[in-house]
N, C-alpha and C positions, 0 to 999 in steps of 0.2 A: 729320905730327909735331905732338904740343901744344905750344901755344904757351909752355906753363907749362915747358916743360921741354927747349925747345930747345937746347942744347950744341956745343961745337965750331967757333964763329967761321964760324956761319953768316951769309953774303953778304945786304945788304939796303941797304935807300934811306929815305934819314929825308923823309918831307914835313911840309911850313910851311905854316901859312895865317893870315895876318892879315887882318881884315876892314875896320879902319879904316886909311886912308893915314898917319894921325896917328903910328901906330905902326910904320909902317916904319923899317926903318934897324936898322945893328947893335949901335948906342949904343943903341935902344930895347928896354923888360923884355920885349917881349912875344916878341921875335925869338932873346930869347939866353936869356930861361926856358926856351921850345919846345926849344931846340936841348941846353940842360942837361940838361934831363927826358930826352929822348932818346937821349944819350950815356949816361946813367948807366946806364940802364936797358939797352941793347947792352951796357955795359961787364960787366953784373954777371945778361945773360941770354945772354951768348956769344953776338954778333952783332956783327959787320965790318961798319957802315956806309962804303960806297963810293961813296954822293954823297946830293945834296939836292937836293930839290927846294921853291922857296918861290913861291905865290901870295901877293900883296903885293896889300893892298887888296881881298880877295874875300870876298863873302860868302858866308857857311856857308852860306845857302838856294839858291848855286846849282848845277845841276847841276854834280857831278863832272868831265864829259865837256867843258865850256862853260870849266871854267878851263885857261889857258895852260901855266902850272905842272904842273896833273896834268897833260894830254894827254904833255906831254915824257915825264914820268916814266913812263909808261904804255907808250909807243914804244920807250922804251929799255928796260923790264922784258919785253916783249914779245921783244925782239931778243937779248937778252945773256943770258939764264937766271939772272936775280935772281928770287927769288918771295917777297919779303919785302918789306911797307911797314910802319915804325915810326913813327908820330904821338903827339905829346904824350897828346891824348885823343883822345876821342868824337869831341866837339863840335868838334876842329881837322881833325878831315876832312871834318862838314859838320856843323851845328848845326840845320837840319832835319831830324826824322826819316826821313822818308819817300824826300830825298834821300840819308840815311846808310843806310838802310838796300837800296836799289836800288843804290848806289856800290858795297858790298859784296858782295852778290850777283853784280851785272857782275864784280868783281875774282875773288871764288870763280868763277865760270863760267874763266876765265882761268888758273885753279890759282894764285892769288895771294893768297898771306895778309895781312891788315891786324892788326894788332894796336897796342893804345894804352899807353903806357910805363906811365899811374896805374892801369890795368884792361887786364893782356894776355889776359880773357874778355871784355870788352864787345862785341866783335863777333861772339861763337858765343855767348852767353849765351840761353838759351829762354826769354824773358822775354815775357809777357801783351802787351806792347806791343809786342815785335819780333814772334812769331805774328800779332796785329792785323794791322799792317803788313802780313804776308806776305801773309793774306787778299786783303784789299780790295785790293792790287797784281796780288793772280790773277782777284781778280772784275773789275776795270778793262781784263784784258788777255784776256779769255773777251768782253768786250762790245766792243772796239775789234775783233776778231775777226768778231763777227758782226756788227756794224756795214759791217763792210768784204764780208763778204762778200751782207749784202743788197743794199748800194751797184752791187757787181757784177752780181748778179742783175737790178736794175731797170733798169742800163745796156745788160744782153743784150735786157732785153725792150722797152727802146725802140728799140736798133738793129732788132729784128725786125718791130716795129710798120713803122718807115722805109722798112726793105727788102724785108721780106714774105723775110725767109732767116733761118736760124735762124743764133745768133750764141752761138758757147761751147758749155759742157755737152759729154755725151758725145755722140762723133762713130760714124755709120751705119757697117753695114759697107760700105755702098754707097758712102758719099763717100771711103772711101779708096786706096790708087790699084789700079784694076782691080778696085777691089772691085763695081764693077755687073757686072760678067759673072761672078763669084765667087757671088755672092747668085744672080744669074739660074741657074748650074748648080746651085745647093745647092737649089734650087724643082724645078728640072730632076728633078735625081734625087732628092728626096724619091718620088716618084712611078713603078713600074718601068713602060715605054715599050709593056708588053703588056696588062696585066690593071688598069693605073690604082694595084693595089699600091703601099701606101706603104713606102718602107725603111725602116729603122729611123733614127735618128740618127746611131749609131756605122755605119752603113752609108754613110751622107751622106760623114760625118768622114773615110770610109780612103778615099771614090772622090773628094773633094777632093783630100784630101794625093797620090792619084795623078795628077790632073790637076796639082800644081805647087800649090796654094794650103796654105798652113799659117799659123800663129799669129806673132805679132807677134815671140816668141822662138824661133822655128823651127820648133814641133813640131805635132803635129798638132792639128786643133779639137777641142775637148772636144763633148759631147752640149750642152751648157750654150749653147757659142755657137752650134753649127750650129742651137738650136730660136730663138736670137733672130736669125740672118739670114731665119730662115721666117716669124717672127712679125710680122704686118704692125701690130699694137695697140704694139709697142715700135718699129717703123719697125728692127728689128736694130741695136740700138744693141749698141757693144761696151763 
């Protein structure tokens, strides 16, 4: 539902965030503006605030996840079926972008709307600088990816080096279980026992599945695998 036009005394959670200790307290503007701005705006956008939550003393540069305040509020949105968080602005749910803008995202992944009382678009807006953001957050998360995965790869081929065994990757049909006498029959009868004749593949495939040997999901081998139990250049990898 847009946020512009939501109705009905829909259920939500107001959060706080002050960054300086100086400003805590409920005698302080900054604690009872937040809370005005956000009241008014429930009052006159049909939204049932049912609790609060405030970080006292945190800075908008830190992760969402890292403050005390959010994590509660998160737990209990999570549990209770509120999917509404109401903040004064932008900048009181994190004043770094890059943080406001992944905080978001994580909450949308969650079905959880954010919206700011002075701008209830700020946070669906397609703006030059929220697309930015989005990029260079996918190109960060495409290189941490394969970061991780060469990491892995150099880790396999130094245990291989050590052990002189291969380590990961796909597995033989032969190292899995009984799969050496599986391979050794599928060699077997490639071959018919009179004239040297080779059978066919699909001929391999039906006198395995009669001998008991089939696919991982019950069925028979396809042509596909029975040519790579035969093929000694891929060792029958599955």
């Amino acid at each position: 539902m847009d946020a512009l036009v939501a109705k009905g005394n829909i259920k939500a959670v107001a959060y706080l965030r002050t960054s300086s200790a100086a400003n805590v307290g409920q005698d302080k503007d900054s604690e009872r503006r937040q809370r005005e701005a956000i009241d008014d705006f429930a009052q006159s956008a049909g939204y049932e605030i049912v609790d609060s939550y405030y970080d006292a003393a945190v800075s908008g540069a830190d992760a969402v996840t890292e403050r005390p305040g959010f994590s509660a509020m998160l737990e209990r949105l999570l549990s209770n079926g509120v999917r509404t968080i109401l903040v004064e602005t932008a900048s009181r749910f994190a004043r770094d972008l890059i943080v406001q803008e992944t905080g978001h995202e994580m909450l949308k992944a969650r079905g959880i709307n954010l919206i700011a009382a002075d701008s209830p678009d700020s946070f669906v807006a397609d703006t030059p600088t929220a697309r930015l953001i989005r990029q260079v957050l996918g190109a960060v998360s495409e290189f941490e990816k394969a970061m991780l995965v060469e990491k892995l790869r150099g880790a396999r081929e130094r245990k291989r080096r050590e052990t002189g065994k291969k380590v990961g990757g796909r597995k033989n049909y032969a190292e899995l279980e009984g799969g050496v006498d599986m391979v050794a029959l599928a060699k077997k009868l490639h071959r018919y026992p009179v004239n040297g004749k080779r059978r066919s593949l699909n001929d391999v495939a039906d006198a395995l599945a009669k001998a008991g040997y089939f696919s991982s999901n019950g069925t028979r081998f396809t042509r596909a695998a029975v040519s790579r139990m035969l093929d000694r250049k891929s060792e029958g990898k599955v």
